[in-house]
C-alpha positions, 0 to 999 in steps of 0.5 A: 108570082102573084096573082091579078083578078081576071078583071083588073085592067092593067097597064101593058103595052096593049093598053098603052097604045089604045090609050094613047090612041084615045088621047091622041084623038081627043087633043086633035079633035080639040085643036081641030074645033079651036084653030079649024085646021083638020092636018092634026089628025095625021100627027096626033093620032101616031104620037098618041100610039107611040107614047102610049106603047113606051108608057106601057111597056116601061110599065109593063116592064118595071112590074116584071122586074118587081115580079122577079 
C-alpha cells in the first residue's frame, strides 16, 4: 500500500463533485453575463455535480486497482 502526505489533494469522488460544482457554476455564471438568460443555473450546476463525481470516481477507481 502506499502512502500519501496528509496534505496532497487527491482526486476522489468528493473532489470530483466539489469541482464539477465550481465548474458548472463558472460555465452558468458566463453564459449568464453573454446571453442575460439566468435558466443556466438550474442545469449547470447538477451536470457539473455529476460529471465531476463519474470523473472522481473513475479516478478514484483505477488507483485502487494500481494500488491492488
Amino acid at each position: 500500500m502506499k502512502h500519501h502526505k496528509q496534505n496532497s489533494l487527491e482526486l476522489n469522488a468528493g473532489t470530483g463533485m466539489v469541482l464539477g460544482i465550481f465548474v458548472g457554476a463558472a460555465i452558468a455564471l458566463l453564459i449568464q453575463i453573454i446571453t442575460g438568460d439566468s435558466s443556466t443555473w438550474s442545469w449547470a450546476i447538477p451536470v457539473g455535480l455529476a460529471c465531476g463525481l463519474a470523473i472522481g470516481a473513475g479516478k478514484q477507481n483505477g488507483a485502487n486497482k494500481e494500488a491492488k
